[in-house]
C-alpha positions in Angstrom: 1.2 -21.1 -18.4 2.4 -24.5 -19.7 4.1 -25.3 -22.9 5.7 -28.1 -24.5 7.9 -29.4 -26.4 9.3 -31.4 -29.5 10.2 -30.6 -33.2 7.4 -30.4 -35.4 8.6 -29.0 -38.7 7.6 -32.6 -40.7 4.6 -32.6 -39.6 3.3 -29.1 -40.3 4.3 -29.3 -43.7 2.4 -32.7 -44.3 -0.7 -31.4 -42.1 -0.9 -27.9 -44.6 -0.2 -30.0 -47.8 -2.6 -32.2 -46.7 -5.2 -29.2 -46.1 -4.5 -27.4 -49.1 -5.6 -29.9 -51.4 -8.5 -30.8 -49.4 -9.9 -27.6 -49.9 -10.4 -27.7 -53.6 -11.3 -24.5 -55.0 -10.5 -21.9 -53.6 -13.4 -19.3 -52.4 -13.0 -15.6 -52.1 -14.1 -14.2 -48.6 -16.5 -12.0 -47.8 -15.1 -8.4 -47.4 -17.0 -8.6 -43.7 -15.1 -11.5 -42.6 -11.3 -10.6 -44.4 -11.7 -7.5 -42.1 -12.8 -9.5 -39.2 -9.3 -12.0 -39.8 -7.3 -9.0 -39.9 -8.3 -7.2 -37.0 -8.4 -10.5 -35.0 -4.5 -11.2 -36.0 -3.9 -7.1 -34.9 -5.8 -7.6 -31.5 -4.2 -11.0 -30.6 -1.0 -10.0 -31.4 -1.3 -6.8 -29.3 -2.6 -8.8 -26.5 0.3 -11.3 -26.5 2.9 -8.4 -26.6 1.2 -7.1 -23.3 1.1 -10.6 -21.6 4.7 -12.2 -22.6 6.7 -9.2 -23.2 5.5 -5.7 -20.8 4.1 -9.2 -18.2 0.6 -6.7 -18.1 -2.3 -8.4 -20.0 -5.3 -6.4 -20.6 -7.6 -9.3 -22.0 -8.3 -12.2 -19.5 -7.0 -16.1 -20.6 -11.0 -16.9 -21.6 -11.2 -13.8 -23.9 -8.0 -14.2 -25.7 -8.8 -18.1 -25.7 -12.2 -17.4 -27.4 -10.8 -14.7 -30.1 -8.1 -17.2 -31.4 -10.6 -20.1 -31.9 -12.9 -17.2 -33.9 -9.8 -16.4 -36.0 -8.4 -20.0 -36.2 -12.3 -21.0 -37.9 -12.2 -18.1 -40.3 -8.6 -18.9 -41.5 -9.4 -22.3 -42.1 -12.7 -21.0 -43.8 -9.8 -19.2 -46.3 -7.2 -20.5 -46.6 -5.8 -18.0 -49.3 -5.3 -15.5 -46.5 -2.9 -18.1 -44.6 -0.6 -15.6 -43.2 3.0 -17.7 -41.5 2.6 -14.7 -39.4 -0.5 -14.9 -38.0 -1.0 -15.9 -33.6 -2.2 -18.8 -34.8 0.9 -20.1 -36.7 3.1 -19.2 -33.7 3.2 -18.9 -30.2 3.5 -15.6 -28.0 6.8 -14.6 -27.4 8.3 -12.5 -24.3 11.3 -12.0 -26.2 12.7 -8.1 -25.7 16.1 -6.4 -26.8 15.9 -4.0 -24.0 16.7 -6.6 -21.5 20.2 -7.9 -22.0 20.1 -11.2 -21.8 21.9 -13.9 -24.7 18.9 -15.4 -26.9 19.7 -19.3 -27.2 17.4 -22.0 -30.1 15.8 -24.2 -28.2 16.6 -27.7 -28.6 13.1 -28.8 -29.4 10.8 -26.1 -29.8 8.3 -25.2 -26.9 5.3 -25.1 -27.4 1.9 -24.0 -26.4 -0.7 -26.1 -25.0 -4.4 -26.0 -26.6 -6.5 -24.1 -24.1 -10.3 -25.6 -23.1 -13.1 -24.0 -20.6 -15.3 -26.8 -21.2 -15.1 -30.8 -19.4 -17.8 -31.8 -22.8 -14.4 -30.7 -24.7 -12.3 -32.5 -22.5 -13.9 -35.6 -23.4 -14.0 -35.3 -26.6 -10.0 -34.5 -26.8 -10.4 -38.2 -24.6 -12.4 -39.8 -27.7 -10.1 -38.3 -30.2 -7.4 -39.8 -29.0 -8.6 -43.3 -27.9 -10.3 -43.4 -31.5 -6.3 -42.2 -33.2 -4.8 -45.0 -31.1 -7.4 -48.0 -31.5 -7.5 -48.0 -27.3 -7.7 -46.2 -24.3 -4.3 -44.7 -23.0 -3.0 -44.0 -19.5 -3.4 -40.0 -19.0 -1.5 -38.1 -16.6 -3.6 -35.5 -14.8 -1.1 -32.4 -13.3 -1.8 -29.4 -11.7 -1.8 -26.5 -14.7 0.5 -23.3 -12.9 0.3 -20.1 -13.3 3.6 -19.1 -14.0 6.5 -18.4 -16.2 7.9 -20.9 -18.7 11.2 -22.3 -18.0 13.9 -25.1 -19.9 16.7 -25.8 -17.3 19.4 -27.5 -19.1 22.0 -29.6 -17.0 25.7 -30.7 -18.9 27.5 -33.2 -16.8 25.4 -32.7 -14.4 26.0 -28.8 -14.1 23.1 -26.0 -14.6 24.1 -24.6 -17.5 21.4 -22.8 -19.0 18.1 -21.2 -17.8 16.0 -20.4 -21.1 12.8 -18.9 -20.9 9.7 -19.6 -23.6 10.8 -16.5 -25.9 9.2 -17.6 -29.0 9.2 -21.3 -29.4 12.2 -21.3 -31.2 14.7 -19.1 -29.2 14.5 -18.1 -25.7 15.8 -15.9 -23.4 19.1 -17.0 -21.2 18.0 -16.0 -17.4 20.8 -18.6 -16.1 21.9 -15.9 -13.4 18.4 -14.9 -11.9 17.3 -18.6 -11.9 20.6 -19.5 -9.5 18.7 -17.3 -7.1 16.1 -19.5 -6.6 16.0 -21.9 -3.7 14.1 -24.9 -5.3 16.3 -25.1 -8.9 19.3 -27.0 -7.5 22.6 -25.4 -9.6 24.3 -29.2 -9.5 23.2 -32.7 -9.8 24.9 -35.3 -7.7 26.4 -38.4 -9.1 24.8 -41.5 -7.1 24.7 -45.1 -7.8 20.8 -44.9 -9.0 21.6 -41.4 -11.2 23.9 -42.5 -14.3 21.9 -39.1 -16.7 23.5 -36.2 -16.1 23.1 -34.6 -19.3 19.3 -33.7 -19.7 16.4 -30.8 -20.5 13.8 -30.2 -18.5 10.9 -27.7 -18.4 8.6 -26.3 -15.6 7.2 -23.5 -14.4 8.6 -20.4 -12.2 6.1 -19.0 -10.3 5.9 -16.3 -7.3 4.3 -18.2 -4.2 0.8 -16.0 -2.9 2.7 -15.3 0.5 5.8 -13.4 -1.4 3.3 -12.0 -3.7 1.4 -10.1 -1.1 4.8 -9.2 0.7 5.5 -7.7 -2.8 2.2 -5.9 -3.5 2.6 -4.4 0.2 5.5 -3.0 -0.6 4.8 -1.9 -3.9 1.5 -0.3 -2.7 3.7 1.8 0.6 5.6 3.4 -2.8 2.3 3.9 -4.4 3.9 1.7 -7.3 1.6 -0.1 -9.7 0.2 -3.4 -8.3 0.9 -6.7 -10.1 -2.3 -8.1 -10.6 -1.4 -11.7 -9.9 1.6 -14.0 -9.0 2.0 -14.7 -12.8 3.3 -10.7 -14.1 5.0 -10.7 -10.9 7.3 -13.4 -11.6 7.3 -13.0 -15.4 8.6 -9.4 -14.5 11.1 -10.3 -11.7 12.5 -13.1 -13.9 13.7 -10.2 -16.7 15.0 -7.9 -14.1 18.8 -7.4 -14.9 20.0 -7.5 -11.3 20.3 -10.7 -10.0 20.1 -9.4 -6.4 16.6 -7.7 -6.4 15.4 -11.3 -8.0 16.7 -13.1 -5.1 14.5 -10.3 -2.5 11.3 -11.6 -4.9 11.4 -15.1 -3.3 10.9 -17.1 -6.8 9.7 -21.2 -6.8 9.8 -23.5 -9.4 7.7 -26.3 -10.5 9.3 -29.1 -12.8 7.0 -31.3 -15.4 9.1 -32.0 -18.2 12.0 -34.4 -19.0 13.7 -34.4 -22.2 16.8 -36.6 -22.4 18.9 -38.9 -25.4 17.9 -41.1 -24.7 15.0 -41.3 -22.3 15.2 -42.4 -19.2 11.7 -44.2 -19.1 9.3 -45.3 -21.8 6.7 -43.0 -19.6 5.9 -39.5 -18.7 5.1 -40.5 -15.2 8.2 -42.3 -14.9 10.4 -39.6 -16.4 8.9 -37.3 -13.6 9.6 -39.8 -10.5 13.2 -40.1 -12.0 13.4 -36.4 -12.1 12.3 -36.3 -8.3 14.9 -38.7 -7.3 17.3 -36.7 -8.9 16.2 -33.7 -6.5 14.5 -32.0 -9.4 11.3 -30.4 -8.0 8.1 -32.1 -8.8 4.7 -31.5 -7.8 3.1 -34.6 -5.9 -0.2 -33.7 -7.3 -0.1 -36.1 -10.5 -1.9 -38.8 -11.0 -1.9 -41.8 -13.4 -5.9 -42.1 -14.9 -7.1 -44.6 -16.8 -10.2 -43.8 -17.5 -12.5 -40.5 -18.4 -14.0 -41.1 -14.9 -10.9 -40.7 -13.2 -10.2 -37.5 -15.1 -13.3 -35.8 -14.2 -12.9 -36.8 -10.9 -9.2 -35.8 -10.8 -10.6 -32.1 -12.2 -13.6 -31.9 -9.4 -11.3 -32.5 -6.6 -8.5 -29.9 -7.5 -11.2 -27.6 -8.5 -11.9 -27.1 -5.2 -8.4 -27.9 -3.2 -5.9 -25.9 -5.2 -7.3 -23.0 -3.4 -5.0 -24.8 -0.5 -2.2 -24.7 -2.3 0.8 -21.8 -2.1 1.0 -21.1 -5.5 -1.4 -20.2 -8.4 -2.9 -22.5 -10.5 -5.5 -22.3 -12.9 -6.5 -25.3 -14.3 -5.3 -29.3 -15.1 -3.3 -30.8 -17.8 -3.3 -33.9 -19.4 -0.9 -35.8 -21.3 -0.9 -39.4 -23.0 1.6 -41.2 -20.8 3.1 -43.6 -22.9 6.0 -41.3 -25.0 5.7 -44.0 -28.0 2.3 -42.9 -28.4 3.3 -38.8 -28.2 5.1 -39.4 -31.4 2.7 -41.4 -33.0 0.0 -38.4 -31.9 2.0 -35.7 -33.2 1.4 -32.1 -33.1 -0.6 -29.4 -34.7 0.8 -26.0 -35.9 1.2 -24.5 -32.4 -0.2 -27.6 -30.3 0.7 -31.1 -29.1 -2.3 -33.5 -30.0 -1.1 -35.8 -27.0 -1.9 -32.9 -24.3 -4.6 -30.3 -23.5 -5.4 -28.0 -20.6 -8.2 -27.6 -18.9 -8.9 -23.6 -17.2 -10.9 -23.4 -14.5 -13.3 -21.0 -14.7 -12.8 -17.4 -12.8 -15.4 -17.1 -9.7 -17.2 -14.0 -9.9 -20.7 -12.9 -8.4 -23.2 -10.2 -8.9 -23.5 -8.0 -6.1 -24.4 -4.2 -5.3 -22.4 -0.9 -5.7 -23.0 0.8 -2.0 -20.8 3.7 -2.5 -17.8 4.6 -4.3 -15.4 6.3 -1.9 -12.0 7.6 -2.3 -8.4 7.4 -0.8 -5.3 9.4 -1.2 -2.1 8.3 -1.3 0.9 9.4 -0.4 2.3 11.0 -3.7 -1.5 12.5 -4.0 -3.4 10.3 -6.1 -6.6 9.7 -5.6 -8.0 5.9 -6.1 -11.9 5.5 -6.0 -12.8 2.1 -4.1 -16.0 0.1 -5.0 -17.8 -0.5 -1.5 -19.8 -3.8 -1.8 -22.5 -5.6 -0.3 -20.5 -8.3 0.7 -19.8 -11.4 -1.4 -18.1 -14.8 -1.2 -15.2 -15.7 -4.0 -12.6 -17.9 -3.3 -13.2 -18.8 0.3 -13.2 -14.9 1.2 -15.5 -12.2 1.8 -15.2 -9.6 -0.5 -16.6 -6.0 0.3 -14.2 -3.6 -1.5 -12.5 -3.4 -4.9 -10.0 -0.5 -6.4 -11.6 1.0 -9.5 -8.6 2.7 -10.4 -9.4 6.2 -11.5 -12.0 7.2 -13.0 -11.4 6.1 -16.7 -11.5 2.6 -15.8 -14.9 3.5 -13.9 -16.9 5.5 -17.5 -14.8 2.5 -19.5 -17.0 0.1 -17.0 -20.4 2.5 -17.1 -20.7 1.9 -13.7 -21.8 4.0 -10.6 -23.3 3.9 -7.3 -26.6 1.5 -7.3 -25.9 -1.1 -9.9 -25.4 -4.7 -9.8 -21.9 -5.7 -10.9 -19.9 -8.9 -11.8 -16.9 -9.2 -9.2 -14.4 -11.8 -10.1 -11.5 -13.4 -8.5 -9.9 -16.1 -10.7 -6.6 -16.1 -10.9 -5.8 -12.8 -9.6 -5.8 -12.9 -5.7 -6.8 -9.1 -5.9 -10.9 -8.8 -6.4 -11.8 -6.7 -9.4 -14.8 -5.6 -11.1 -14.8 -6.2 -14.3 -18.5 -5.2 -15.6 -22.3 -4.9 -14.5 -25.9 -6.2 -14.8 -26.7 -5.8 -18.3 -29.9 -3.8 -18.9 -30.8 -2.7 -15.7 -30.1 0.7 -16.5 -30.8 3.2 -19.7 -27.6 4.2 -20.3 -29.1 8.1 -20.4 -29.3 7.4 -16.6 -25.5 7.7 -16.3 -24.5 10.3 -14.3 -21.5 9.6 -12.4 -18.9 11.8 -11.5 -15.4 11.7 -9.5 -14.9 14.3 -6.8 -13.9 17.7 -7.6 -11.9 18.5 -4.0 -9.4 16.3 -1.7 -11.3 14.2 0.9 -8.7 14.9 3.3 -7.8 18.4 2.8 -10.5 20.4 0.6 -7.7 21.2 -2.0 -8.8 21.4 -6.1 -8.3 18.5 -7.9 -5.7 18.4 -10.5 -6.0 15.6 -13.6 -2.3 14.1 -13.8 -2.1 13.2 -17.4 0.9 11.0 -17.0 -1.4 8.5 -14.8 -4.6 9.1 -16.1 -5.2 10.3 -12.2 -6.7 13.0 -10.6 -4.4 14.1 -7.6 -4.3 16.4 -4.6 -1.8 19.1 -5.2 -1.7 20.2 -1.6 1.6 18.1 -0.5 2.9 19.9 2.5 -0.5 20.0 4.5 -2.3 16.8 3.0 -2.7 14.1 5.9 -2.5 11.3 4.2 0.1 12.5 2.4 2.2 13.5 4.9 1.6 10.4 6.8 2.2 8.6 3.5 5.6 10.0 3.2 6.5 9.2 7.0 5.9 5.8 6.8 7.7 5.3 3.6 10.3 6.8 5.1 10.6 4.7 7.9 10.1 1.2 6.2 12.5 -1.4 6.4 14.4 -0.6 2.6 14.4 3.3 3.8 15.6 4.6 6.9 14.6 1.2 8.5 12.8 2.7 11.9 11.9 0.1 14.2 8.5 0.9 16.7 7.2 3.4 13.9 4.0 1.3 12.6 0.9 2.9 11.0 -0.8 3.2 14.0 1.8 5.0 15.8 2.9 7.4 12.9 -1.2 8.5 13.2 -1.1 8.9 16.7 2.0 10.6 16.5 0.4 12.5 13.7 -2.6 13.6 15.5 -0.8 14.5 18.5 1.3 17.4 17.2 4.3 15.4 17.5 5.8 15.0 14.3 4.5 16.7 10.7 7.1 15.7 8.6 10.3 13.3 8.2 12.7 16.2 9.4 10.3 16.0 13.3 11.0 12.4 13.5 14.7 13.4 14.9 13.7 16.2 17.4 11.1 13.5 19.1 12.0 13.2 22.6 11.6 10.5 25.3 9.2 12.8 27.4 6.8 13.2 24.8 6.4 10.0 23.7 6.2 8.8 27.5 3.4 11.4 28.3 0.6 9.5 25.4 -1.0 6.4 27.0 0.1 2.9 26.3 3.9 3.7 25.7 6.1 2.4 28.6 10.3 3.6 29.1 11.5 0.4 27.3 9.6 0.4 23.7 10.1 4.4 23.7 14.2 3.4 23.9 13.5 1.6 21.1 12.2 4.4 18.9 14.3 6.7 19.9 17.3 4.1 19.5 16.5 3.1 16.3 16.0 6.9 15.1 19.2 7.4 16.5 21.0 3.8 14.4 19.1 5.6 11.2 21.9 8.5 11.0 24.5 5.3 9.9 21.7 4.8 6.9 24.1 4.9 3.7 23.2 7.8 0.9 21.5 5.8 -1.8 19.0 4.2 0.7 18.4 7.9 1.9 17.5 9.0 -1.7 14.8 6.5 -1.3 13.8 7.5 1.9 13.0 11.1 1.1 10.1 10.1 -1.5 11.0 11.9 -4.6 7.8 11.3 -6.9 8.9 8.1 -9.0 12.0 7.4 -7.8 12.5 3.9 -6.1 14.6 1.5 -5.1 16.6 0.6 -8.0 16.1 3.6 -9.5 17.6 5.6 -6.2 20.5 3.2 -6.1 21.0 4.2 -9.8 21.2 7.9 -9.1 23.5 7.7 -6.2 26.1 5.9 -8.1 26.6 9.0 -10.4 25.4 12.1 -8.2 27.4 11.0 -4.4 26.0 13.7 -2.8 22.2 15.5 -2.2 23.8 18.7 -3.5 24.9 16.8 -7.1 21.9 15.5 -7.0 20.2 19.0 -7.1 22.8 20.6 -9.2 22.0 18.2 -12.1 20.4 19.3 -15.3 17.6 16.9 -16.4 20.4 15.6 -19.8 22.6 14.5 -17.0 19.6 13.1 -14.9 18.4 11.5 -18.0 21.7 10.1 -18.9 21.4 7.5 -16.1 20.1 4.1 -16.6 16.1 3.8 -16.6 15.9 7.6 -15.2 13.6 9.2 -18.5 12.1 12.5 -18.4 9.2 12.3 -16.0 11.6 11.3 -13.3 13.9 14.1 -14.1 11.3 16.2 -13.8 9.8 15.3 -10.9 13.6 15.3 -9.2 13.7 18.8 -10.3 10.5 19.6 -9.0 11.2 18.0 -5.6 14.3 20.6 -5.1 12.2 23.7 -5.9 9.4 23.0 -3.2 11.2 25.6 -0.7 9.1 22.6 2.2 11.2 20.2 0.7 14.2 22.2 0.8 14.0 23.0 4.7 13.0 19.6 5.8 16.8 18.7 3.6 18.2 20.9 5.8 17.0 19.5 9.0 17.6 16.3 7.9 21.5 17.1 7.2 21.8 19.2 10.9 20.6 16.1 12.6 23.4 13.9 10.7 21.5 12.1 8.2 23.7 10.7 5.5 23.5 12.6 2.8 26.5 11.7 0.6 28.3 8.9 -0.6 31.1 8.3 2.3 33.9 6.6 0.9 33.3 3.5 2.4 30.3 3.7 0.6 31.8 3.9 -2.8 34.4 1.7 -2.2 36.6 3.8 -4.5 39.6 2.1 -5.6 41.8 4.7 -8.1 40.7 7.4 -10.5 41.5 6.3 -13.8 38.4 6.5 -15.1 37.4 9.7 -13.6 36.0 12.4 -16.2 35.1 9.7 -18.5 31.2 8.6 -19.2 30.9 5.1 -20.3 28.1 3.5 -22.1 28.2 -0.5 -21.3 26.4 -2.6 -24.2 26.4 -6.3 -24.6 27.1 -9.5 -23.1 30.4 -10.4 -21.3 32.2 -13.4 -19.9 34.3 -11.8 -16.6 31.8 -10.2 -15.5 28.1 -9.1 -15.1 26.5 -5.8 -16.6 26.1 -4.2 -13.2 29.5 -5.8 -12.1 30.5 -3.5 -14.6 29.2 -0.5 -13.7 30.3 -0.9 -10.3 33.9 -1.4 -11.3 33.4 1.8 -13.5 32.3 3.9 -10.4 35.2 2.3 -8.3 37.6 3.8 -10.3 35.9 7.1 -10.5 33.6 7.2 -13.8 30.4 7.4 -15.0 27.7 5.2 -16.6 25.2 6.3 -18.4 22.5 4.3 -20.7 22.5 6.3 -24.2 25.4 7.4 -26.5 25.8 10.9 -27.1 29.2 13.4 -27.9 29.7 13.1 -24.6 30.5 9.4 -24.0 34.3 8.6 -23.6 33.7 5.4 -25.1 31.5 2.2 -25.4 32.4 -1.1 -23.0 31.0 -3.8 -25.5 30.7 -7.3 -24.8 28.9 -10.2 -27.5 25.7 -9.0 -28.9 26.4 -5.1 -28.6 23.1 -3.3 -29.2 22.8 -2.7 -33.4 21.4 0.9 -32.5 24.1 1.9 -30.4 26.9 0.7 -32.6 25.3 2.9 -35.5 25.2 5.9 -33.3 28.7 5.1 -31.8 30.6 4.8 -35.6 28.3 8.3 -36.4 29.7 10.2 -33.4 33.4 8.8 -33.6 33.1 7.3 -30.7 35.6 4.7 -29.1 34.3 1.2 -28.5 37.1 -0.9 -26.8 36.2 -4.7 -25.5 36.4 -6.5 -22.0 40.1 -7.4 -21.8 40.9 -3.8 -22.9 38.8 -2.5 -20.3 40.4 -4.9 -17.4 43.4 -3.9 -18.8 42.5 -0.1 -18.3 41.5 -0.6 -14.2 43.9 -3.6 -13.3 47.1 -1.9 -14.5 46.3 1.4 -12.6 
């Protein structure tokens, strides 16, 4: 999503004044369409919450679009019920005090751009402004990306600050996660043609559709929830506190804003081809029109290429070129008058339901999946589409027979999102999901959690035994070369292995005796089985495929339990007490430990020499002068980073937790400590001491 850009306070307040007393006297609403105003405002607001802040929108662009222009027509109908607080009167913010990060003003606010479907309203936006000016302007066309707001601000030629959107006004600082991407240079060099090195300018971060996939692959072996486009996926990564796992994501930027005192150029266009000699990233696909011909033509052409291109996009913008003539256009409440975007519109088809089959996964759940007659959407043929589980099917009315819409707009992953209206009395329904496992014949059981029905029958499931083999030997887990799908099924099929714990009593005989597998690529599997035992404890905990516990979250758990048996020993408070670990984890960690299966296959896995504790290596322990203490780390700091922090904690023997309770020891608080934990810390007497007292704590041990 695009946004721009400049102050606008004057304005507003002459453009309401001017309103108010154009609309004479006053007229009560009808009760019908007060109600309609206020659930509008409740159902925008809700939706923008969901697509800035939790980056998982549940109304597409068009909808949301189509909503705000209802409510901004009824508010302007009645203007007594002007509300400052209304979506209209501001833009979406992704602004969240549970991330950590230092909120910074903006400069010059940013804002939104106004949203059109329709090329009739592109030309009239054209006329407006021709008409406004007395003549027709230059209008730069640019592709419109599907990303995640960004103002990069460079002192003396230095990255200083990375703010995202936040709410116009203030943004979120994600300096340290936007050094981790490639394409946002950290410095700009002083050269003979580059005399500005103090400057703004704002762009895009988006997730490229190659790392996307990568992602969704990933996420989809773990049986995590998929991102449904590039979009969430980098609007998610960008708030993740650990600059580490941002740089795994494989981020890119896009750059279409300059803002400088003063200006480089007297034109947008010319701003941009300074920016790009600067080695600022700019898109090449811009283009100076000069007429509502070239526009159109512009829009046709890209309509059809971007689906080339290795990012998402989703539509065009235009802006007046000429920066004289921005002013002079102004702005509206939320919108520049001198810009608009045009959204392409999502590709969907009608097409038949075959069948609805399911699949289960490797924790158990069951997904249903739409077979199709095949279709064609965005260059691909589409014959299969996830419905979820079977809310999202009765939400949809759909079952096996009907006609329904498939669409594939921005999204990369096909989705149905409704069907043929009035073929079928809706007394004809009678769907329902499947009682029994596919796989396995086991009962059903409705997982309330996940709105899922799942197949309780772990130990002797296929899938989900094979499930949990080849999570366990992906590259973040145990990291077994040689050990693809295919293999782990034949394996599988042959008797040979059953479980994680069989992988280590494979021998060279038996792989040697099934066709196709010569002496040199079964070295390799047994070799790197072998080069698995050196596999460090935290990676392990991942390996094992405890129910909701991944990556992060089992690098979390190993830094306070260093050993499997801790690990089983804990109560759920002290599982609970670790960062992001809530009570459905704990739970399921406790669960894991009382499946007796579970417990053997440990055992096994121990005997063969699998790591499971932190070694000391590992921990990189350096005294014990914190040990027995539980710290609680809260605010911003100069030294050094949160999860700096927390590993300087562990290295000298204590423990982190996320909550303060009578058990903390005391509070590490930085800038910006957390309002709700101060109030709990003064209630509970406990100690808060600052930075410099903490480095003076570890350094003088």
């Amino acid at each position: 999503m695009q946004l721009d850009l400049f102050d606008t306070s004057n304005d507003l307040t002459q453009d309401n004044n001017k309103k108010n007393s154009e609309q004479g006297t006053i007229q009560h609403p009808l009760e019908s369409e007060k109600d309609e105003i206020l659930a509008l405002r409740k159902e925008l607001s809700e939706a923008n919450y969901l697509y800035y802040v939790l980056s998982s929108p549940q109304m597409s662009d068009r909808d949301f679009d189509e909503k705000m222009h209802r409510l901004q027509e009824l508010e302007s109908r009645h203007p007594e019920l002007r509300d400052n607080n209304s979506p209209t009167q501001k833009v979406g913010s992704d602004l969240s005090n549970k991330n950590g990060f230092i909120q910074i003003e903006h400069r010059r606010p940013m804002l939104s751009l106004a949203n059109t479907y329709s090329e009739q309203e592109i030309r009239d936006w054209y006329e407006r402004v021709c008409k406004d000016i007395n003549y027709e302007p230059e209008i730069v066309c640019e592709l419109k990306y599907d990303g995640l707001s960004i103002s990069l601000w460079y002192e003396d030629g230095v990255l200083t600050h990375a703010l995202t959107r936040g709410d116009g006004t203030k943004g979120d600082d994600v300096l340290n996660n936007v050094k981790t991407i490639s394409s946002i240079p950290q410095t700009i060099p002083l050269s003979a043609g580059n005399t500005m090195r103090t400057f703004e300018i704002r762009g895009e971060i988006l997730l490229p559709w190659k790392e996307f996939e990568r992602l969704n692959k990933e996420r989809e072996m773990n049986e995590e929830p998929l991102f449904a486009n590039p979009r969430n996926a980098a609007s998610g990564t960008l708030k993740l506190q650990d600059p580490k796992m941002v740089a795994q994501r494989g981020l890119d930027a896009y750059l279409y804003y300059l803002l400088a005192d003063p200006m480089p150029a007297q034109t947008h266009y010319e701003c941009l081809c300074k920016a790009k000699s600067m080695g600022l990233k700019v898109s090449d696909a811009i283009k100076v029109c000069r007429s509502i011909e070239e526009i159109m033509q512009f829009i046709a052409y890209w309509d059809t290429e971007r689906k080339t291109l290795p990012v998402a996009t989703d539509g065009i913008v235009l802006k007046v070129n000429d920066l004289r003539l921005q002013r002079q256009l102004g702005y509206t409440a939320k919108t520049p008058r001198w810009a608009i975007a045009y959204k392409f519109p999502a590709e969907k088809q009608l097409t038949l339901l075959k069948q609805i089959t399911y699949q289960v996964g490797r924790t158990g759940v069951v997904t249903p999946v739409a077979n199709l007659e095949p279709v064609q959407l965005s260059g691909t043929i589409v014959q299969r589409a996830t419905l979820h589980n079977e809310d999202f099917i009765r939400q949809l009315g759909i079952q096996e027979g009907d006609k329904v819409w498939v669409e594939k707009g921005g999204e990369i992953i096909p989705k149905i999102t409704g069907k043929e209206a009035g073929k079928r009395n809706e007394d004809e329904y009678n769907y329902q999901f499947i009682s029994v496992c596919p796989e396995c014949g086991a009962m059903l059981v409705r997982d309330p959690e996940q709105a899922a029905w799942c197949c309780p029958n772990e130990d002797h499931c296929p899938p989900q035994q094979k499930g949990k083999i080849e999570h366990f030997v992906a590259r973040k887990a145990m990291n077994i070369d040689g050990l693809g799908e295919e293999t782990i099924d034949l394996f599988f099929n042959k008797g040979l292995i059953k479980n994680i714990a069989d992988l280590y009593d494979l021998k060279a005989e038996q792989i040697l005796s099934l066709e196709g597998f010569q002496q040199k690529a079964t070295q390799n599997i047994l070799d790197s089985i072998e080069a698995s035992k050196q596999v460090p404890w935290a990676r392990v905990l991942f390996a094992i495929g405890i129910r909701y516990v991944g990556e992060t979250t089992a690098k979390k758990l190993s830094r306070t339990f260093h050993s499997i048996e801790q690990l089983e020993n804990a109560t759920i408070e002290e599982l609970t007490s670790v960062e992001d670990v809530g009570t459905q984890i704990a739970q399921s960690i406790k669960q894991y430990f009382a499946n007796e299966n579970n417990q053997d296959i440990l055992r096994r896995l121990k005997k063969a020499g699998i790591q499971m504790e932190q070694t000391e290596a590992q921990s990189g322990q350096l005294s014990q002068v914190l040990q027995g203490n539980t710290i609680v780390i809260s605010g911003t700091f100069s030294h050094h980073s949160r999860d700096e922090y927390k590993e300087l904690i562990e290295q000298h023997g204590g423990k982190n937790t996320g909550s303060v309770s009578k058990n903390t020891s005391f509070i590490l608080a930085g800038e910006n400590m957390g309002p709700q934990k101060l109030e709990k810390a003064q209630k509970l007497g406990v100690k808060i001491i600052s930075e410099d007292e903490f480095l003076n704590i570890i350094n003088n041990v």
